[in-house]
Backbone bond lengths (Angstrom), bond angles and torsions (degrees), N, CA, C in turn:
res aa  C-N    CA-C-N  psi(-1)  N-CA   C-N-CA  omega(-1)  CA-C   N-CA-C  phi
1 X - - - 1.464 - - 1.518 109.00 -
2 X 1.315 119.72 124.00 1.197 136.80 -176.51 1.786 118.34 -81.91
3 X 1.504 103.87 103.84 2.150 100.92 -172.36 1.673 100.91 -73.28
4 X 0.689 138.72 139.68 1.764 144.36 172.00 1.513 82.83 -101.79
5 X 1.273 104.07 131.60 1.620 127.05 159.45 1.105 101.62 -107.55
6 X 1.385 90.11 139.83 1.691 101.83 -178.20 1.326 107.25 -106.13
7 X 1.604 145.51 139.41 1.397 150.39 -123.68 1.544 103.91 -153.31
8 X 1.376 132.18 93.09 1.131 122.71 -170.19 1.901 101.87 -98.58
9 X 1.353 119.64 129.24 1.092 125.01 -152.18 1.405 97.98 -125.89
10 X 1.946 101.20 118.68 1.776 96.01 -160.30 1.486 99.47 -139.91
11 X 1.194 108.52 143.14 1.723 122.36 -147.03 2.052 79.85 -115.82
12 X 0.996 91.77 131.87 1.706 99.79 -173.73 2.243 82.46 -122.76
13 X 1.395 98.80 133.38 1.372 96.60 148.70 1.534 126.54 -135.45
14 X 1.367 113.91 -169.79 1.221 112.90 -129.37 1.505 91.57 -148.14
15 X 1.125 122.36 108.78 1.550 125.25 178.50 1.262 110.90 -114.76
16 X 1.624 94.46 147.58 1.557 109.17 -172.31 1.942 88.24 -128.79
17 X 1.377 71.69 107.20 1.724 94.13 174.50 1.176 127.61 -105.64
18 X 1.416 135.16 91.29 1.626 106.39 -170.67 1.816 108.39 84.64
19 X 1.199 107.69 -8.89 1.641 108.87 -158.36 1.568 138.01 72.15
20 X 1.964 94.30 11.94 1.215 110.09 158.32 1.722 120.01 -112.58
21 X 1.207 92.40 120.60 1.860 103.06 -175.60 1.129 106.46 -85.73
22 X 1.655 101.70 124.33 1.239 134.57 179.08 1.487 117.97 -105.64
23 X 1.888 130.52 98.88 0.901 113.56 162.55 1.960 136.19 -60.26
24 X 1.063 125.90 107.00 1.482 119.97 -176.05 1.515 107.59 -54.37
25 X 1.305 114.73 128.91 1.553 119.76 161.67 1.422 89.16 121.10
26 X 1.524 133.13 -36.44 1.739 124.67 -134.88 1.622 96.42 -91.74
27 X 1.502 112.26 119.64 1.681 106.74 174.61 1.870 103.50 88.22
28 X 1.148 92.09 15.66 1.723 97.85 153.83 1.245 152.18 -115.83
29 X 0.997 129.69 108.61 1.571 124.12 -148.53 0.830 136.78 -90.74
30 X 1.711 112.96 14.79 1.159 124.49 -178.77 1.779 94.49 -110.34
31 X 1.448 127.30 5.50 1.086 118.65 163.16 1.248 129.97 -108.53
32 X 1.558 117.36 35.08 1.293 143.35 -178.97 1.898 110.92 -111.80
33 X 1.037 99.52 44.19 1.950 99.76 -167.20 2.054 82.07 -75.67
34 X 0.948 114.50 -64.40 1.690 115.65 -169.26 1.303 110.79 -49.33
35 X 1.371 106.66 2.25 1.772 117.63 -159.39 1.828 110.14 -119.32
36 X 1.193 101.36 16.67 1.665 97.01 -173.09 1.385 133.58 -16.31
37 X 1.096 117.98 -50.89 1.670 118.69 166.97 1.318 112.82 -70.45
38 X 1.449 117.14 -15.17 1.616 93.45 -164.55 2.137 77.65 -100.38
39 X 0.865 132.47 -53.77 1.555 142.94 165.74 1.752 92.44 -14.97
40 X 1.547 134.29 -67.31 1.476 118.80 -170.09 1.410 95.34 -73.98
41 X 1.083 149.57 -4.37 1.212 137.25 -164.09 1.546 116.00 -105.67
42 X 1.596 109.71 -8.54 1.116 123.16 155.52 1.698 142.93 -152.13
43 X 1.552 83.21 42.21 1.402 99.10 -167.34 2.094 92.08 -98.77
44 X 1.077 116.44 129.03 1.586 111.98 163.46 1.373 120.07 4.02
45 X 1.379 148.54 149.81 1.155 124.32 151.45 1.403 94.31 -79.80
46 X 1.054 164.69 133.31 1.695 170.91 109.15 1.535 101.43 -144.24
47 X 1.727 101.21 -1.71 1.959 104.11 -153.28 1.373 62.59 -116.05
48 X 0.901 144.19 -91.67 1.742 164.13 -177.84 1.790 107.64 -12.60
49 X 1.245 119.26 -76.17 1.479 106.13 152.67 1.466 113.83 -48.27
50 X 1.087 154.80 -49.59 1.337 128.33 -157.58 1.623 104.28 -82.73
51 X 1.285 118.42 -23.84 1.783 111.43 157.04 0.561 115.16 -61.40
52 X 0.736 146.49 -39.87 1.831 153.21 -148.80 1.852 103.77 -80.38
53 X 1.857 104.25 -64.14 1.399 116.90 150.63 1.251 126.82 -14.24
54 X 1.559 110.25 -78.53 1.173 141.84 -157.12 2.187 106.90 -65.53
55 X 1.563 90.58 -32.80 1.894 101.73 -173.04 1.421 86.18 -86.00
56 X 1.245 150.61 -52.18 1.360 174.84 153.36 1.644 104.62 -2.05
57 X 1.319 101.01 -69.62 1.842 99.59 -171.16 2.084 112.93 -108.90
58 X 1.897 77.90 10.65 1.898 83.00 157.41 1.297 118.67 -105.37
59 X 1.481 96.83 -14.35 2.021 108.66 178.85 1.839 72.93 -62.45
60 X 1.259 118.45 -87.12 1.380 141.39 -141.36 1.973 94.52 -38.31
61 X 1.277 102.97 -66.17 1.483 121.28 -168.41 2.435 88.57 -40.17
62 X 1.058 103.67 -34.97 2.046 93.71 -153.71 1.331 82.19 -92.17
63 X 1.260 141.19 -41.67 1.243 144.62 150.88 1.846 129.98 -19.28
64 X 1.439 90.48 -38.05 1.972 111.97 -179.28 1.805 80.74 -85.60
65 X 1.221 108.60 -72.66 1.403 107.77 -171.29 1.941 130.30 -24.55
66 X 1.441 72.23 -54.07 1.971 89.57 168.48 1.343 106.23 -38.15
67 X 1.819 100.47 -70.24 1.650 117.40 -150.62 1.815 85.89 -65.31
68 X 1.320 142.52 -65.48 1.337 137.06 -173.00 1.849 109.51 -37.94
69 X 1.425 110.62 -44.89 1.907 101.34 -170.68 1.625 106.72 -62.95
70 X 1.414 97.32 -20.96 1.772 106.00 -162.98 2.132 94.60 -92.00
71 X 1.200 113.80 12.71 1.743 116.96 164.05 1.216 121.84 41.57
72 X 0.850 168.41 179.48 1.476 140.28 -115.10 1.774 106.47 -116.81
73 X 1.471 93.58 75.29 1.389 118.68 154.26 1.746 134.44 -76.09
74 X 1.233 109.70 -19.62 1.221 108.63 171.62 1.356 123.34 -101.33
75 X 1.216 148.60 110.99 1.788 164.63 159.25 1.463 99.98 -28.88
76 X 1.029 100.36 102.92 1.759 113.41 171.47 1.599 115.90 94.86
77 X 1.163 122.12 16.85 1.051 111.91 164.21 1.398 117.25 -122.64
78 X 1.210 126.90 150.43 1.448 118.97 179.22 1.685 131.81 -67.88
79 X 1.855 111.68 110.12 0.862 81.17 172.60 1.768 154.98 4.69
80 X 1.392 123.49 124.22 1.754 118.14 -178.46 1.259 123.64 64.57
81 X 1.379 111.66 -0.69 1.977 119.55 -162.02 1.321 99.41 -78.08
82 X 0.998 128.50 127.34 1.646 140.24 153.61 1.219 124.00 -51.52
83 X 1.550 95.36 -62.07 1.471 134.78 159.72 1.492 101.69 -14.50
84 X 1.345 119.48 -110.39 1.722 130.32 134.51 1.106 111.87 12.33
85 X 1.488 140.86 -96.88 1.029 135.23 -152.49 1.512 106.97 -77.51
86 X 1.350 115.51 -13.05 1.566 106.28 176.56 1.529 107.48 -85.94
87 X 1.582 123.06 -43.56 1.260 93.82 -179.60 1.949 116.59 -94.38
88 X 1.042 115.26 11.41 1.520 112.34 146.64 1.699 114.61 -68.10
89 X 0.897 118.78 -23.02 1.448 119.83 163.03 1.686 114.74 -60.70
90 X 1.515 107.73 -63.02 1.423 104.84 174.47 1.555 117.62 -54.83
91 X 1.493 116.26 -37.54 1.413 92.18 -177.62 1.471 109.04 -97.44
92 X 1.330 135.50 -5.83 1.625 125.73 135.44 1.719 110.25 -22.68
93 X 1.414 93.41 -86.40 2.007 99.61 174.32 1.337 127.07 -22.98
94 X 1.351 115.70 -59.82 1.399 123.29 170.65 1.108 121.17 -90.64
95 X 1.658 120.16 31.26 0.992 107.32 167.83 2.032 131.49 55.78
96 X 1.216 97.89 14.68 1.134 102.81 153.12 1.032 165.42 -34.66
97 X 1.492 107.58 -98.30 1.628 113.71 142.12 1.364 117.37 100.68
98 X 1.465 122.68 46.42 1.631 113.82 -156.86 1.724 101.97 -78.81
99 X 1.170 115.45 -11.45 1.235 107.75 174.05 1.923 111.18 111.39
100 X 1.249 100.19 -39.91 1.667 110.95 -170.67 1.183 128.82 -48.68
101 X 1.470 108.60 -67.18 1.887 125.06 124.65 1.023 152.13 -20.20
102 X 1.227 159.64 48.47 1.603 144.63 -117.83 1.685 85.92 -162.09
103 X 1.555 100.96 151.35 1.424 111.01 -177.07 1.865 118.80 -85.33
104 X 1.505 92.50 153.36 2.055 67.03 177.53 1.675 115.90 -131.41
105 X 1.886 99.55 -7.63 1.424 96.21 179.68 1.697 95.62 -108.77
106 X 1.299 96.73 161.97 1.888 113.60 162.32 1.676 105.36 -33.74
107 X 1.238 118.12 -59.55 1.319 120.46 -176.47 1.965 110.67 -42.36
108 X 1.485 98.19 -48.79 1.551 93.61 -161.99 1.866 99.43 -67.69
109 X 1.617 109.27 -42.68 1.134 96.28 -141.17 2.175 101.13 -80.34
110 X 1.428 96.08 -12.60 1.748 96.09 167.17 1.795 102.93 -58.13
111 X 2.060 115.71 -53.72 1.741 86.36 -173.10 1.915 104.35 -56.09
112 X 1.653 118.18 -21.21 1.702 82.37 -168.95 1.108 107.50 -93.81
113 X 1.219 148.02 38.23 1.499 164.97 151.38 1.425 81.08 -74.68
114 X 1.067 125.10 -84.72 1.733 142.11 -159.05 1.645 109.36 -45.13
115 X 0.914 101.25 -50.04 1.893 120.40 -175.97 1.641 95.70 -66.65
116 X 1.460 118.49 -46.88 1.525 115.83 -166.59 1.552 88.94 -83.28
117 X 0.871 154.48 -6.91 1.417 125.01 167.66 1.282 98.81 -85.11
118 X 1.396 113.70 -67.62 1.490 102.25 174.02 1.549 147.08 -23.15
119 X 1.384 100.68 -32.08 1.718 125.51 163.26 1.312 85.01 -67.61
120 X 1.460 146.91 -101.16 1.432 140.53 -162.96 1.258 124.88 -9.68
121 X 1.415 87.62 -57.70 1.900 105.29 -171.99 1.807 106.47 -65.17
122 X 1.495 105.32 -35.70 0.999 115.71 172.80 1.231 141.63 -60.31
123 X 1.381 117.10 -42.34 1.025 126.48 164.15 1.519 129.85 -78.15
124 X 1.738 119.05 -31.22 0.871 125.69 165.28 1.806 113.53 -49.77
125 X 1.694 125.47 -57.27 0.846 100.12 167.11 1.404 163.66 -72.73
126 X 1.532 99.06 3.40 1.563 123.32 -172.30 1.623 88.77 -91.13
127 X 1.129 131.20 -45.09 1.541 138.39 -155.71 2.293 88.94 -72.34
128 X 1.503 95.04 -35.80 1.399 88.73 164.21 1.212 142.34 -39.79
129 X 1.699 84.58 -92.67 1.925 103.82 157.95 0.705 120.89 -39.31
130 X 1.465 140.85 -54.13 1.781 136.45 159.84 1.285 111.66 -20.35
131 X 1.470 111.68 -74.43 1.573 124.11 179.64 1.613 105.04 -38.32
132 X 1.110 100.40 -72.94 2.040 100.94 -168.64 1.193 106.80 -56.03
133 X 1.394 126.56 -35.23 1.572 123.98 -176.18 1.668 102.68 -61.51
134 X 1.480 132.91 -44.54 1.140 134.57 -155.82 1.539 79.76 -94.33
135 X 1.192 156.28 -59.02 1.654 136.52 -119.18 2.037 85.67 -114.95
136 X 1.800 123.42 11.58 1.251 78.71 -177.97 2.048 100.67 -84.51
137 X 1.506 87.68 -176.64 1.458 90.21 -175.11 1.789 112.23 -89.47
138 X 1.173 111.39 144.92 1.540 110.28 -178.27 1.537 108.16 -144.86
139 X 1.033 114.81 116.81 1.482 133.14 175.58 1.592 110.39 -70.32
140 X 1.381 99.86 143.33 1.344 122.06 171.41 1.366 125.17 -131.31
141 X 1.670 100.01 62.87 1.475 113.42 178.15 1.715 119.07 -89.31
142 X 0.955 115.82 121.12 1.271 112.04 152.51 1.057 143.68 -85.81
143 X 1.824 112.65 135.18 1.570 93.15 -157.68 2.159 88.29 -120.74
144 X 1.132 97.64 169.16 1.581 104.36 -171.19 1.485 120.51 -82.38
145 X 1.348 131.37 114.31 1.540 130.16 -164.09 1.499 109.15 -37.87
146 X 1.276 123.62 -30.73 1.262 97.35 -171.05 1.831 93.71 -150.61
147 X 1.518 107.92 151.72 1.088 114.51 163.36 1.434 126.33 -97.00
148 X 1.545 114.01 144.46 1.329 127.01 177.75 1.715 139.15 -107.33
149 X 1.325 111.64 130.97 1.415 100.99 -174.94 1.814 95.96 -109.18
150 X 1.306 118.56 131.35 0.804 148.53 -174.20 1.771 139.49 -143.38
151 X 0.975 123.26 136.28 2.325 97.93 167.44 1.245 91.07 -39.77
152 X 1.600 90.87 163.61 1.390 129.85 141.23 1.810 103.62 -161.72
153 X 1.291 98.80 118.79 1.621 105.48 -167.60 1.489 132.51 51.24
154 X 1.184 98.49 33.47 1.606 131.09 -175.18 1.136 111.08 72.31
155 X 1.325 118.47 24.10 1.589 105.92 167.98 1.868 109.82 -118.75
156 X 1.498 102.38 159.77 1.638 91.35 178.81 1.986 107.06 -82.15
157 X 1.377 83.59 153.02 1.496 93.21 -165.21 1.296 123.90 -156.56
158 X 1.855 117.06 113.06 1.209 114.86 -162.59 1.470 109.71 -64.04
159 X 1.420 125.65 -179.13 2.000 115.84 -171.62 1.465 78.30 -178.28
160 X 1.173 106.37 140.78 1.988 120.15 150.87 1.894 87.30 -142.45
161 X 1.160 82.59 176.14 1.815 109.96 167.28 1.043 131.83 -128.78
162 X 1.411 137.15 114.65 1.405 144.58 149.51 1.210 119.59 -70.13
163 X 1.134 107.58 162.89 1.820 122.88 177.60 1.462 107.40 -171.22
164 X 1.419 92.65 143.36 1.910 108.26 177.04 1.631 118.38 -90.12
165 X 1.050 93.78 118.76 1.949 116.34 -157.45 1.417 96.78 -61.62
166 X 1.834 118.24 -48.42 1.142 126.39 -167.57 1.903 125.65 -89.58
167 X 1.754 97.06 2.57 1.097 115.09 169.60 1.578 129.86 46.16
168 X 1.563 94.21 25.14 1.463 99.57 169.94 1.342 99.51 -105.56
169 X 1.700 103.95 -148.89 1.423 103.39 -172.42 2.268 109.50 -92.04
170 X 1.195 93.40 160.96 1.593 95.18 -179.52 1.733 86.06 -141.78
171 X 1.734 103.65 101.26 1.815 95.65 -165.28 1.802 107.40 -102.34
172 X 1.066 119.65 133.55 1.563 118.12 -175.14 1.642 103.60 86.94
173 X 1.520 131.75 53.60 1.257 123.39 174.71 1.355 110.98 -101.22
174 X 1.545 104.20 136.93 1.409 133.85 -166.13 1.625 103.19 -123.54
175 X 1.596 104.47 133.25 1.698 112.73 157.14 0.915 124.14 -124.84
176 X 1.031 126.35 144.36 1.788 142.16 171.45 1.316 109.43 -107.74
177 X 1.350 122.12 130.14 1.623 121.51 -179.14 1.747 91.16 -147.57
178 X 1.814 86.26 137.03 1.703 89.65 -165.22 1.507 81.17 -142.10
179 X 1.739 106.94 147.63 1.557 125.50 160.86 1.212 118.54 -82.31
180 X 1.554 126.71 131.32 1.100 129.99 176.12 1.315 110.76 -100.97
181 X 1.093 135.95 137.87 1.880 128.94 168.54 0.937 120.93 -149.49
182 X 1.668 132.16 -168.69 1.622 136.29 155.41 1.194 99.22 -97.87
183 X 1.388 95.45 140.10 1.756 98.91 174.33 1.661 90.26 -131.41
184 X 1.795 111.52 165.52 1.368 113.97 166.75 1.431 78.33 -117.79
185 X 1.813 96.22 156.98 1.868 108.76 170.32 1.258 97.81 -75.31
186 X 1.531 102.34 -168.40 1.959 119.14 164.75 1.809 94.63 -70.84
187 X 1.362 113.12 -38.99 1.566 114.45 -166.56 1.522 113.50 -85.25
188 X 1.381 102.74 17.51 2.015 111.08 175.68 1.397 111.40 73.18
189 X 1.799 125.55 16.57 1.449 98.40 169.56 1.089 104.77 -104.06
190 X 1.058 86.78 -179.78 2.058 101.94 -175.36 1.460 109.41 -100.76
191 X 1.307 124.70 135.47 1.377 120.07 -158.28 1.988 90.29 -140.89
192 X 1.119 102.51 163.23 1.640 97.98 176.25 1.889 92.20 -115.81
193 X 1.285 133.11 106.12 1.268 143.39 164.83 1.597 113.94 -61.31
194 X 1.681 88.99 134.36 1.690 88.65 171.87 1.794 87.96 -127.62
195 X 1.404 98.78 125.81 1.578 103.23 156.23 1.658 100.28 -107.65
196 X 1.302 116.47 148.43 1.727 143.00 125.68 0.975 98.09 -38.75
197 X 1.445 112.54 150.87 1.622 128.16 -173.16 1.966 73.89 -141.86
198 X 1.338 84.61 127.58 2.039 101.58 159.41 1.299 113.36 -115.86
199 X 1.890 96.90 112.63 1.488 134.76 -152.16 1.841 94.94 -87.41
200 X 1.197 118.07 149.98 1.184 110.56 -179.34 1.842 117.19 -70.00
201 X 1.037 101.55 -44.79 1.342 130.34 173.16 1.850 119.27 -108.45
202 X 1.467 142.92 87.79 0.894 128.05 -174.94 1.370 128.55 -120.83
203 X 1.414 82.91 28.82 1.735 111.36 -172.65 1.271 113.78 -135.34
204 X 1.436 132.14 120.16 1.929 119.94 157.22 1.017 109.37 -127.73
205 X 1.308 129.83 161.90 1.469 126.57 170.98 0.877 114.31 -70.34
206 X 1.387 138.54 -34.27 1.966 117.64 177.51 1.659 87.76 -166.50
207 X 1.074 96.91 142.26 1.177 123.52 178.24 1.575 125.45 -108.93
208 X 1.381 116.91 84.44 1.478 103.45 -173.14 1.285 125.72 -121.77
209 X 1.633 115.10 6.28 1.641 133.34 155.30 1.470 115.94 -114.83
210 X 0.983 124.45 -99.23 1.674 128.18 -166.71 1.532 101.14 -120.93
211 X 1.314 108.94 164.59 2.035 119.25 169.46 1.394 95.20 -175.47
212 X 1.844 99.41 123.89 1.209 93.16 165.45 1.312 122.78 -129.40
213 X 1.082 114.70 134.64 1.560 145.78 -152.98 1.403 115.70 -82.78
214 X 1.555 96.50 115.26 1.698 100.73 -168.61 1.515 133.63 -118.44
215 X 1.255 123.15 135.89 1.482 109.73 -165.14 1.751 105.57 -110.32
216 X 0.926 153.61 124.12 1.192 148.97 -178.11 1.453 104.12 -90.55
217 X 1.977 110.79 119.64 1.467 99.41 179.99 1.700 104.48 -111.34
218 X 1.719 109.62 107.15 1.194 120.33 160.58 1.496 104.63 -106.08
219 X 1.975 103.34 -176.34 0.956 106.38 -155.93 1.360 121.41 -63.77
220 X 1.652 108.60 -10.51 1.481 113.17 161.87 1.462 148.71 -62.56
221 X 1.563 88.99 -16.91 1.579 117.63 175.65 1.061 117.75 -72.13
222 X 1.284 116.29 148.12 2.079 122.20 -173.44 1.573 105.89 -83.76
223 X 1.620 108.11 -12.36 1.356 103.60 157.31 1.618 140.25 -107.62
224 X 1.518 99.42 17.31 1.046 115.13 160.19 1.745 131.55 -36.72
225 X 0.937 143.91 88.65 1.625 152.65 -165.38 1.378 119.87 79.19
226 X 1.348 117.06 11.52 1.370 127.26 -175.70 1.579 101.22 -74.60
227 X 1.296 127.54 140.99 1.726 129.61 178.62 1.496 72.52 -116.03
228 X 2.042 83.04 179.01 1.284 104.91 178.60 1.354 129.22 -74.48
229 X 1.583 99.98 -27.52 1.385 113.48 166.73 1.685 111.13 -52.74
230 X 1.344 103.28 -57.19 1.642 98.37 178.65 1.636 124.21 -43.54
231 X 1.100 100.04 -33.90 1.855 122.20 171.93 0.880 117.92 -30.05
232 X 1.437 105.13 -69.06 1.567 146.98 -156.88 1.727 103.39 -73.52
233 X 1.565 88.69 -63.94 1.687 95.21 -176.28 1.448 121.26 -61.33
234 X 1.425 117.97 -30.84 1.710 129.61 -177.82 1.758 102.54 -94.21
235 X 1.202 119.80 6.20 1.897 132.51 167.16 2.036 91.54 56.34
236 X 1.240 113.34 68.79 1.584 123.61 -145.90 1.574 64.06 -99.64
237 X 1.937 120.07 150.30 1.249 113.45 162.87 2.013 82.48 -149.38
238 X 1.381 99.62 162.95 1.373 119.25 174.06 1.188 131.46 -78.74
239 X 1.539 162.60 72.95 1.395 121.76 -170.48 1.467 127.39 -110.21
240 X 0.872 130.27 145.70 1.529 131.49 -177.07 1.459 112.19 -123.54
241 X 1.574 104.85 157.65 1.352 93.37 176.65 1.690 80.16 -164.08
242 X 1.322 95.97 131.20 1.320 119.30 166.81 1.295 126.55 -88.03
243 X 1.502 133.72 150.94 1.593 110.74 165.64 1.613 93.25 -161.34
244 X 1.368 111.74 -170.69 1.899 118.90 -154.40 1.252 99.92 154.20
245 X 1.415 103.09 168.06 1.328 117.38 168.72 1.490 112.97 -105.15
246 X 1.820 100.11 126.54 1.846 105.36 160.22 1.182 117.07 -57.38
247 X 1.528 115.07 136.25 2.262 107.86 -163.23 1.593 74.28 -90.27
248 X 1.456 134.04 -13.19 1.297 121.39 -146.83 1.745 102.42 -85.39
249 X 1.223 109.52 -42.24 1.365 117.81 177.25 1.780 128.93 -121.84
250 X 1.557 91.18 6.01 1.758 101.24 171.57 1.578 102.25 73.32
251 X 0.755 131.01 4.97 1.717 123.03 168.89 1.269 110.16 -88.49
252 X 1.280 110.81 151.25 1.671 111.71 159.14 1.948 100.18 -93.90
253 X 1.365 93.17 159.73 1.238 132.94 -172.52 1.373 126.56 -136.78
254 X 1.096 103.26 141.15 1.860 113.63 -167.57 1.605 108.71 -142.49
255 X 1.449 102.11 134.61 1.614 111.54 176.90 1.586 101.90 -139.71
256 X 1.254 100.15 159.73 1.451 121.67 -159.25 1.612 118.38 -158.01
257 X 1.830 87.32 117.13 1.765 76.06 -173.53 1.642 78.67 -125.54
258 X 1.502 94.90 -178.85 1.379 115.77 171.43 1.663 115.53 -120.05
259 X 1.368 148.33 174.09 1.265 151.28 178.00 1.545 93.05 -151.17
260 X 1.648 109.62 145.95 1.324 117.68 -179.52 1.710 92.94 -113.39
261 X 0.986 103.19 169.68 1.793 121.49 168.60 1.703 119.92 -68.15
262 X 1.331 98.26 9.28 1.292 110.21 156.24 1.338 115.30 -109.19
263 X 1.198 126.15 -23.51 1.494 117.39 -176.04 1.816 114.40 -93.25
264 X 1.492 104.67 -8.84 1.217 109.61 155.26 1.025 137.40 -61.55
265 X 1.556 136.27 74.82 1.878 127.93 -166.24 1.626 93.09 -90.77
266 X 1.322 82.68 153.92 1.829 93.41 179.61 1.870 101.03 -103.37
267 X 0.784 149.60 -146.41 1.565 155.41 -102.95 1.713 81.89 -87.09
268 X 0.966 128.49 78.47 1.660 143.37 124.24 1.604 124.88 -99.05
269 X 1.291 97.69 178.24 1.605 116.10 -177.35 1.245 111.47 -129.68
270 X 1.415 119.46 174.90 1.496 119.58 170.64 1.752 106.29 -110.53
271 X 1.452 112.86 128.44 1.381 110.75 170.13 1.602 120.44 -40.96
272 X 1.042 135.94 109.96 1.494 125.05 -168.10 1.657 106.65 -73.95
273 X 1.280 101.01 150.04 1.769 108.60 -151.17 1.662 102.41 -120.21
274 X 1.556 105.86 -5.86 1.940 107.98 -179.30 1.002 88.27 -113.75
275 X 1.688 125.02 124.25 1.489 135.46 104.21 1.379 156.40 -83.45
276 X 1.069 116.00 149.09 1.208 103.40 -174.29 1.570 135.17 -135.39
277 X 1.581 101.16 149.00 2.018 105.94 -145.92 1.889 77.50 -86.37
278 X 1.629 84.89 167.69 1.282 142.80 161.76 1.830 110.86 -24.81
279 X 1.333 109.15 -40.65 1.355 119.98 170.44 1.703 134.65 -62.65
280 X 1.889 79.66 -43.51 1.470 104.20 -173.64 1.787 120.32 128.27
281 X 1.467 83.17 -15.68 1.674 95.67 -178.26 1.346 119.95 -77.02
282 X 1.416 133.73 158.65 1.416 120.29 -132.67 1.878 69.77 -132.81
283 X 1.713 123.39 155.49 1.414 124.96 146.81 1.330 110.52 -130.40
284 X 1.010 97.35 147.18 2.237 106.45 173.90 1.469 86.61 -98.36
285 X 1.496 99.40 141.84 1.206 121.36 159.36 0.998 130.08 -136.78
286 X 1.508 118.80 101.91 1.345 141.28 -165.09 1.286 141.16 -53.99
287 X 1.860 81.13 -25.99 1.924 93.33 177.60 2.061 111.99 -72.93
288 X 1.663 88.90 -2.80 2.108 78.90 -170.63 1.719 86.70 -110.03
289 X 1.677 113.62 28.65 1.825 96.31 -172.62 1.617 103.26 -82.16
290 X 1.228 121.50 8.19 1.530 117.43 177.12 1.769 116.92 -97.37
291 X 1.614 102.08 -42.82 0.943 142.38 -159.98 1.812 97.02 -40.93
292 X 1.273 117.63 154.27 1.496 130.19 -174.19 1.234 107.20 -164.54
293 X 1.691 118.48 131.91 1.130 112.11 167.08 2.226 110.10 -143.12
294 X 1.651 79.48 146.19 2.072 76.89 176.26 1.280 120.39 -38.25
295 X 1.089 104.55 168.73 1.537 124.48 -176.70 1.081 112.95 -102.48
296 X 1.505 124.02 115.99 1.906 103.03 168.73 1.340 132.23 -17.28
């Protein structure tokens, strides 16, 4: 006997916008329907209550239905009522119980056997999703509009800046910064290359104002003789991704930006953002943390 597999055949594309590639679909949550848990877990909460709603007064609605096929099983409600039997359902569900309503044959009181587990089951999992929706962890890193190649100790050297938005501690922070490009092989295909970039520093113990993050490009570097033109023309993009632990809530946390081959300027600087008063005391100032200017 012959199984036929069935082969679902799916064309993913790939936009080059601006010279930042955008996969369509990736980090959307409305394209998780086969995905239910991961779908409440990142659907809006305005999307999240109205499921929630929506499973809520259809439990209730098949629930009225039950108590109506089973004919005038419930004490105090009127014969055939929907009305009635639907909201004796809700306060079955929630555990309610005003008393007015109450079942009187075998038939009724097996659906509220049935309904009260269901309230259990029910609540346990909403009391879930709630939980994970509120406790996952989300970073609030900032990363610097544009990156710069510049010296640093007479050598040229890529640098951007991060900083922690929420200004507590971020303890054990680590970056990874990798080149993306077109490459052709020796054998003529076209391949999209990812190099690692080895950061001078890619480790601090906590991070709770600014750090800026440096790549030294010698002849070992994948950006070694690359211009901007080359950037541009090979759709060259940056990515980094930082991560650490929040001291505030014990999770680790991860952020992730990207840079296109436009936001790469070559022989700039960064406006410097610490001064310092008369006392000795040092201030960051946040409004110049983007800021860039030429080089003599």
């Amino acid at each position: 006997m012959k199984t036929k597999l069935r082969q679902r055949h799916r064309t993913v594309r790939i936009e080059n916008k601006d010279g930042r590639f955008t996969v369509h679909g990736t980090g959307k949550w409305y394209s998780h329907w086969r995905d239910p848990y991961h779908l409440l877990l990142t659907v809006p909460w305005i999307g999240f209550v109205a499921i929630v709603s929506a499973v809520y007064l259809l439990l209730n609605t098949l629930f009225a239905l039950a108590y109506l096929v089973g004919g005038d099983c419930l004490d105090g409600a009127k014969p055939g009522s929907f009305e009635d039997a639907f909201f004796f359902s809700v306060q079955t569900l929630a555990s309610i119980g005003y008393g007015a309503i109450h079942p009187k044959t075998f038939y009724a009181n097996s659906i509220v056997t049935i309904e009260a587990i269901a309230s259990l089951l029910l609540v346990a999992v909403v009391t879930g999703l709630a939980f994970a929706r509120f406790s996952r962890p989300i970073a609030r890193v900032l990363f610097s509009q544009f990156i710069i190649i510049a010296p640093h100790n007479r050598q040229p050297t890529l640098m951007f800046r991060v900083a922690n938005e929420r200004h507590n501690f971020i303890l054990e922070s680590t970056a990874q910064m990798y080149l993306i490009l077109d490459e052709i092989t020796a054998e003529g295909d076209f391949i999209r290359r990812i190099h690692e970039l080895k950061l001078l520093r890619r480790r601090t113990p906590s991070l709770i104002l600014t750090w800026t993050i440096m790549h030294s490009i010698n002849p070992d570097s994948p950006f070694y003789g690359l211009t901007a033109k080359d950037l541009a023309q090979r759709h060259a993009n940056i990515s980094v991704l930082i991560s650490g632990v929040d001291e505030t809530v014990a999770y680790t946390i991860t952020a992730r930006h990207v840079y296109i081959a436009e936001e790469i300027l070559f022989d700039h600087r960064f406006t410097d953002i610490i001064h310092n008063s008369d006392s000795g005391d040092r201030f960051f100032d946040y409004a110049r943390f983007h800021q860039v200017q030429p080089m003599d």
